[in-house]
mmJSON file of the N, C-alpha and C atoms, coordinates in Angstrom:
{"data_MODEL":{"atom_site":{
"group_PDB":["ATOM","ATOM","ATOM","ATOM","ATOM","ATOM","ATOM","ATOM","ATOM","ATOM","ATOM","ATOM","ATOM","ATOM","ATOM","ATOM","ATOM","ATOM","ATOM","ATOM","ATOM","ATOM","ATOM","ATOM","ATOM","ATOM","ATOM","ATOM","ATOM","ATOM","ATOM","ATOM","ATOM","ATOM","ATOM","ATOM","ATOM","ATOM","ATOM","ATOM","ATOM","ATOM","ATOM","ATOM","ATOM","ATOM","ATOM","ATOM","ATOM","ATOM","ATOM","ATOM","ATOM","ATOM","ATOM","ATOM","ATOM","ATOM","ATOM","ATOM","ATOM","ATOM","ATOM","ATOM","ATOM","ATOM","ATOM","ATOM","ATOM","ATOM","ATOM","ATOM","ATOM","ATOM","ATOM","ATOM","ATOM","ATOM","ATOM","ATOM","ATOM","ATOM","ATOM","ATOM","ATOM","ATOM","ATOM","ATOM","ATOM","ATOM","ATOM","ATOM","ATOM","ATOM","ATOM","ATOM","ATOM","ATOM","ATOM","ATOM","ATOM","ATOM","ATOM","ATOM","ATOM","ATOM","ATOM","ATOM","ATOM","ATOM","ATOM","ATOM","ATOM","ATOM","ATOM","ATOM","ATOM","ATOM","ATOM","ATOM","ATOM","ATOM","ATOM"],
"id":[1,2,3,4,5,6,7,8,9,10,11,12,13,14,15,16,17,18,19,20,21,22,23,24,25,26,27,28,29,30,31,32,33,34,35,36,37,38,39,40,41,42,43,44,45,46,47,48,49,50,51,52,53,54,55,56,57,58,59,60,61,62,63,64,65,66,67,68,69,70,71,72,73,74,75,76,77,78,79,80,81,82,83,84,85,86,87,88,89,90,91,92,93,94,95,96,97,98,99,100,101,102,103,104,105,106,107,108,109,110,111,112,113,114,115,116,117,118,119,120,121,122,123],
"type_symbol":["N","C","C","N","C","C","N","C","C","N","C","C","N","C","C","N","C","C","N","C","C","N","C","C","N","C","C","N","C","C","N","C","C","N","C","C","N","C","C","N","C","C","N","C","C","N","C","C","N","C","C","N","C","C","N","C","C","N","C","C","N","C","C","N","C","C","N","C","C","N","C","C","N","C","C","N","C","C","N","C","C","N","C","C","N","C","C","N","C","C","N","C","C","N","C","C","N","C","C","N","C","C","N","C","C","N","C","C","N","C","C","N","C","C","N","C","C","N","C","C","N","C","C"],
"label_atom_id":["N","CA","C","N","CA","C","N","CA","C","N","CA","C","N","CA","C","N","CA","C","N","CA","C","N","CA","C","N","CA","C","N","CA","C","N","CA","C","N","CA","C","N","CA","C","N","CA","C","N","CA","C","N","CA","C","N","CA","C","N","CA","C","N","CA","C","N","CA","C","N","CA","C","N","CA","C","N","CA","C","N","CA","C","N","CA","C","N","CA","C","N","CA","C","N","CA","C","N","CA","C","N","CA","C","N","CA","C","N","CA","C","N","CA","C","N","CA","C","N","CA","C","N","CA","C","N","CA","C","N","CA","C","N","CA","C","N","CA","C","N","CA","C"],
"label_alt_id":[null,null,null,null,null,null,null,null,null,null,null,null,null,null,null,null,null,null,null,null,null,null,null,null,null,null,null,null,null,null,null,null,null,null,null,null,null,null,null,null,null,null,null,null,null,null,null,null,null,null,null,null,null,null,null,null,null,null,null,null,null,null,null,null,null,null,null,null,null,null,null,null,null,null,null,null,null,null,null,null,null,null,null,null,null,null,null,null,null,null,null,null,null,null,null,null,null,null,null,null,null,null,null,null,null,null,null,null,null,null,null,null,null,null,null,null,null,null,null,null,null,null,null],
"label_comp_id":["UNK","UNK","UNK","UNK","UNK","UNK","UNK","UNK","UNK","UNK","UNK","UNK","UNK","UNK","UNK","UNK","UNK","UNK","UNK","UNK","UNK","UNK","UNK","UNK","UNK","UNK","UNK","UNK","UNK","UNK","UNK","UNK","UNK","UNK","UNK","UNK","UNK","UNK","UNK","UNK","UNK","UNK","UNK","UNK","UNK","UNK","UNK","UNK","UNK","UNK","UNK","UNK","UNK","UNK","UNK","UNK","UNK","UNK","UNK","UNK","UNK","UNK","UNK","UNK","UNK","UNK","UNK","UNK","UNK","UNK","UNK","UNK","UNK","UNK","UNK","UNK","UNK","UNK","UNK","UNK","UNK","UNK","UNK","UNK","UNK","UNK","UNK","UNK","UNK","UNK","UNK","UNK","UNK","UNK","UNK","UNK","UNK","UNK","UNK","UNK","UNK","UNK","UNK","UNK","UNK","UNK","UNK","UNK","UNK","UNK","UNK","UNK","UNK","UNK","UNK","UNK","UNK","UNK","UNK","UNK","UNK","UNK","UNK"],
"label_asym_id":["A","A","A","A","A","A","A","A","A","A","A","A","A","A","A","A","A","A","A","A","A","A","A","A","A","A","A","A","A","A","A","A","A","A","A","A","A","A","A","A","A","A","A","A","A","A","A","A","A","A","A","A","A","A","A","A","A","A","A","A","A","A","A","A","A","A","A","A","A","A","A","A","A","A","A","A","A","A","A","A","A","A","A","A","A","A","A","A","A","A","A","A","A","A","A","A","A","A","A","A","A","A","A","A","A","A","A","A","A","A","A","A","A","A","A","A","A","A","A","A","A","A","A"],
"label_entity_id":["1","1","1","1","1","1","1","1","1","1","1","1","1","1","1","1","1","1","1","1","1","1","1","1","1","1","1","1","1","1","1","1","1","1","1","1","1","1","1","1","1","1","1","1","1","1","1","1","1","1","1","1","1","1","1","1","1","1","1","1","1","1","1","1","1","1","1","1","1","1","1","1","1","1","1","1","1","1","1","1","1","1","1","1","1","1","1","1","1","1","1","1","1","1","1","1","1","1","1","1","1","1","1","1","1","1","1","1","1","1","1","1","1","1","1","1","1","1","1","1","1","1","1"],
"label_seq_id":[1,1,1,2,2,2,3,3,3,4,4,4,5,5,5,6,6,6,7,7,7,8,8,8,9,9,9,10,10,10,11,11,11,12,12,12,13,13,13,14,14,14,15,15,15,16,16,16,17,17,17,18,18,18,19,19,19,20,20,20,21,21,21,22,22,22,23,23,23,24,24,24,25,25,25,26,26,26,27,27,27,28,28,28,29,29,29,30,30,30,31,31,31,32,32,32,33,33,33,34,34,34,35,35,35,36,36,36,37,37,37,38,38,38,39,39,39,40,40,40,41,41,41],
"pdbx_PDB_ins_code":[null,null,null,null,null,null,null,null,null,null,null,null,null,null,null,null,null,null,null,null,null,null,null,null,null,null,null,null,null,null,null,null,null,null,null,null,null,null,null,null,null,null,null,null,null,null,null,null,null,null,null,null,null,null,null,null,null,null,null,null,null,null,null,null,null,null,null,null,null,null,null,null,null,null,null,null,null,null,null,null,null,null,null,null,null,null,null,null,null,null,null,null,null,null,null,null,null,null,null,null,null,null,null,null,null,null,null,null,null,null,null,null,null,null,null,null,null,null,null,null,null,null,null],
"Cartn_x":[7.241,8.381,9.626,10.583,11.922,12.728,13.383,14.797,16.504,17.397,18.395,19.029,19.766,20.145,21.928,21.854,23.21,23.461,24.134,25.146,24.936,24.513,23.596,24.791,24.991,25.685,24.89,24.843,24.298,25.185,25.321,26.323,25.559,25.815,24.898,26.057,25.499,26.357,25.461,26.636,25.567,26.32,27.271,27.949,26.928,25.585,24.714,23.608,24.105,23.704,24.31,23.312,23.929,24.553,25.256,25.725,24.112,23.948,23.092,21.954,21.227,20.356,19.392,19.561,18.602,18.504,16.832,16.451,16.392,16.925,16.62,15.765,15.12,14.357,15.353,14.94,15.682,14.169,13.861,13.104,13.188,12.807,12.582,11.96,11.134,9.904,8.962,9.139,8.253,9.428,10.291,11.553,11.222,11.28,11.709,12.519,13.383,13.845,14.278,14.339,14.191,15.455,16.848,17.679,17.932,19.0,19.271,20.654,20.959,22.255,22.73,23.933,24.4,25.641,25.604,26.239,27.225,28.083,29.495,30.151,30.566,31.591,32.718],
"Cartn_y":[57.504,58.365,57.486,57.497,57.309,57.708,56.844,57.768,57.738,58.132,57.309,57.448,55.718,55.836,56.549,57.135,57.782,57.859,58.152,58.037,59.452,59.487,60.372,59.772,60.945,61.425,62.023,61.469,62.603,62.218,63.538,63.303,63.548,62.876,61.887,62.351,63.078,63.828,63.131,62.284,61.671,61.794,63.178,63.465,63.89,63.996,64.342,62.834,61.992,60.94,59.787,58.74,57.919,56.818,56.048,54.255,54.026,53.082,51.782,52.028,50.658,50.646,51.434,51.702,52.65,52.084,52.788,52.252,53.575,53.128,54.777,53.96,55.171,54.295,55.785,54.536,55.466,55.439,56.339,56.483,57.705,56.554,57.341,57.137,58.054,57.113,56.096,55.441,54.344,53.13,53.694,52.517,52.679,51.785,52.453,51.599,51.496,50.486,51.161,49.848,50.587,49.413,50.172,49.4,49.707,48.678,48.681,49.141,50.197,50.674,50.714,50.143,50.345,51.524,52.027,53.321,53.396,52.853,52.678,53.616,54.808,55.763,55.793],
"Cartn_z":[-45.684,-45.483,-45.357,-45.858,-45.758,-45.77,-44.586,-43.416,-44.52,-44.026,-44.294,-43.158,-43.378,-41.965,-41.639,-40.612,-40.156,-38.217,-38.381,-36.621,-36.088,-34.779,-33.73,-32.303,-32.218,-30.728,-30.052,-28.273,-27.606,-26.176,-25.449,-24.452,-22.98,-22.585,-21.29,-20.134,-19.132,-18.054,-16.799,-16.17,-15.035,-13.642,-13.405,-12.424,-11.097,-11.453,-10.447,-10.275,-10.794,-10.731,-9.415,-8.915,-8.012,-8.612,-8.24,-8.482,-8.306,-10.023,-9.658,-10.837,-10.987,-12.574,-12.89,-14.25,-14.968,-15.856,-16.278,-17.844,-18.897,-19.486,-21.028,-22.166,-22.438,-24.064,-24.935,-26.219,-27.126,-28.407,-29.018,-29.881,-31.231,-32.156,-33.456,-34.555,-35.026,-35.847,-34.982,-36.224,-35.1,-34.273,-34.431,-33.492,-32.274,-31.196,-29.913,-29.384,-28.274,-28.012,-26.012,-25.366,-23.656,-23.335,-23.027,-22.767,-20.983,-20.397,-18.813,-18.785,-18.042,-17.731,-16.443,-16.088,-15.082,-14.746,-13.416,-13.707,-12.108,-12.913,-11.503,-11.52,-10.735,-10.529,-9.543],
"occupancy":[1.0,1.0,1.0,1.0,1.0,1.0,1.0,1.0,1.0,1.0,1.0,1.0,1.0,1.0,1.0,1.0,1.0,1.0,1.0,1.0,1.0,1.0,1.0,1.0,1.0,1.0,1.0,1.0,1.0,1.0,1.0,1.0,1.0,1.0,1.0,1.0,1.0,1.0,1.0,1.0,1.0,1.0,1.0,1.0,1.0,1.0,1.0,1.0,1.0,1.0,1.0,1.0,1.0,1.0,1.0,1.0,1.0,1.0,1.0,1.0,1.0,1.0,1.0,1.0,1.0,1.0,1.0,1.0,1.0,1.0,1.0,1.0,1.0,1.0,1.0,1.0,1.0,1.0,1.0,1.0,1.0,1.0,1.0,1.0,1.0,1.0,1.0,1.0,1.0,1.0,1.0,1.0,1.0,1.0,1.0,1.0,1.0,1.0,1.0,1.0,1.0,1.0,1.0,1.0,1.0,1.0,1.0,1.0,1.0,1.0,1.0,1.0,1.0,1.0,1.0,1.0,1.0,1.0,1.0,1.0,1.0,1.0,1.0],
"B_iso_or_equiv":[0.0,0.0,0.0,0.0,0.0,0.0,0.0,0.0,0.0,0.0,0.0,0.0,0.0,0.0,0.0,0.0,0.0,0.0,0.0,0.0,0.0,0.0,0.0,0.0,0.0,0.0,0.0,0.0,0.0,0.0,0.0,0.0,0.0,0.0,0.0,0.0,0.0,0.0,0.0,0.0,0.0,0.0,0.0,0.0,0.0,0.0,0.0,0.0,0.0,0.0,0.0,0.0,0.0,0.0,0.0,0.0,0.0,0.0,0.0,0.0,0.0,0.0,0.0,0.0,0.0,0.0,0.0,0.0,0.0,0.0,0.0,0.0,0.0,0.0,0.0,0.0,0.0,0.0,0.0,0.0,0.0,0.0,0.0,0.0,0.0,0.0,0.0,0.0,0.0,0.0,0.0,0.0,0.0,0.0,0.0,0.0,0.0,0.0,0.0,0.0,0.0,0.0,0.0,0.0,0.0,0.0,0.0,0.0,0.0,0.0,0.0,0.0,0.0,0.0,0.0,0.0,0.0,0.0,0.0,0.0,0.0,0.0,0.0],
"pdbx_formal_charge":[null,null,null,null,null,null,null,null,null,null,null,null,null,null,null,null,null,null,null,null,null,null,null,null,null,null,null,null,null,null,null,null,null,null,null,null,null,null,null,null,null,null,null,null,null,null,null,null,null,null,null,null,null,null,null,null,null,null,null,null,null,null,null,null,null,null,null,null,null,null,null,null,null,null,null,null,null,null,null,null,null,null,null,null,null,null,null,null,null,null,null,null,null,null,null,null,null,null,null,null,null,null,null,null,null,null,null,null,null,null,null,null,null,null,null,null,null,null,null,null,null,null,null],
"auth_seq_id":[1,1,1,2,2,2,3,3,3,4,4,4,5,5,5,6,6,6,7,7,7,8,8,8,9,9,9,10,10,10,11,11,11,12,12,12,13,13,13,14,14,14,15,15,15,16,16,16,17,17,17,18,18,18,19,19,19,20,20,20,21,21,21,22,22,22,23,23,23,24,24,24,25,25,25,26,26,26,27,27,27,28,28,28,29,29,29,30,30,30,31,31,31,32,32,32,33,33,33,34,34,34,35,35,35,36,36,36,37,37,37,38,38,38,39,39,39,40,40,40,41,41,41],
"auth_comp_id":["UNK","UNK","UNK","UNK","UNK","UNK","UNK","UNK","UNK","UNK","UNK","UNK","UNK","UNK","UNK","UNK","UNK","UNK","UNK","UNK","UNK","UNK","UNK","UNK","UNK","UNK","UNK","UNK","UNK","UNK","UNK","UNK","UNK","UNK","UNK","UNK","UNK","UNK","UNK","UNK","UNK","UNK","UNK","UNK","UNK","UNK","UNK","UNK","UNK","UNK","UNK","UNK","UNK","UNK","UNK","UNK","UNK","UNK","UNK","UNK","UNK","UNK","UNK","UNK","UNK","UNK","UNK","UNK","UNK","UNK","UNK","UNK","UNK","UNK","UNK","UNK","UNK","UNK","UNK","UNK","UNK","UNK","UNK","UNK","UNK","UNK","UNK","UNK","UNK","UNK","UNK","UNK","UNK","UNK","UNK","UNK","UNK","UNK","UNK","UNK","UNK","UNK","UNK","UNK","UNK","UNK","UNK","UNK","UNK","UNK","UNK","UNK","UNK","UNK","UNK","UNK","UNK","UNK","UNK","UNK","UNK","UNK","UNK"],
"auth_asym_id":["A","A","A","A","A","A","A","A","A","A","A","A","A","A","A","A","A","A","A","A","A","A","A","A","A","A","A","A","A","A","A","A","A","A","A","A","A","A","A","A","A","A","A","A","A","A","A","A","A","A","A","A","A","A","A","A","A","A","A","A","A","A","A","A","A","A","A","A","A","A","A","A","A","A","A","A","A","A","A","A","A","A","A","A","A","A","A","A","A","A","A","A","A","A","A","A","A","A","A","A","A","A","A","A","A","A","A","A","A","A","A","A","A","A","A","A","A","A","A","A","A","A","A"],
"auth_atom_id":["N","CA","C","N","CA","C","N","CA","C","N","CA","C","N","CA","C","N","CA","C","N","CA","C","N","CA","C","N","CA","C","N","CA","C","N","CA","C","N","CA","C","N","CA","C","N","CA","C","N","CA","C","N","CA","C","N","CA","C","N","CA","C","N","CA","C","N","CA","C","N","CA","C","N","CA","C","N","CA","C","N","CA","C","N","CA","C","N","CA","C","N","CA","C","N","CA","C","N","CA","C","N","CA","C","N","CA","C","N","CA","C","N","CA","C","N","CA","C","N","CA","C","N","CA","C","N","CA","C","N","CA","C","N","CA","C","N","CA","C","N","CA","C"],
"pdbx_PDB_model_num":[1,1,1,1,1,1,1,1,1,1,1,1,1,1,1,1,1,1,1,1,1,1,1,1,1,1,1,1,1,1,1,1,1,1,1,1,1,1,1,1,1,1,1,1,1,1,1,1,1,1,1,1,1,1,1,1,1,1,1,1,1,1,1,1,1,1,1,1,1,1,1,1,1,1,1,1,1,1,1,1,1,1,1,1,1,1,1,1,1,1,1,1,1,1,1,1,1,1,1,1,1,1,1,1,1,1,1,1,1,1,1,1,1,1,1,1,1,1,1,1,1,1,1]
}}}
């Protein structure tokens, strides 16, 4: 199967969220990838 590749928005609401690190994975197909976010308000 083949993709083509294009640009993906998604909107991330973290007003019920605390200060301090998180991990998100992001996945598709067989991609995945698990990045570290920090979240200062």
């Amino acid at each position: 199967m083949k993709f083509d590749p294009s640009i993906h928005t998604a909107v991330f609401d973290a007003s019920a969220m605390s200060n301090g690190i998180y991990f998100y994975r992001i996945a598709a197909g067989e991609f995945t990838a698990i990045r570290k976010m920090t979240l200062v308000k």
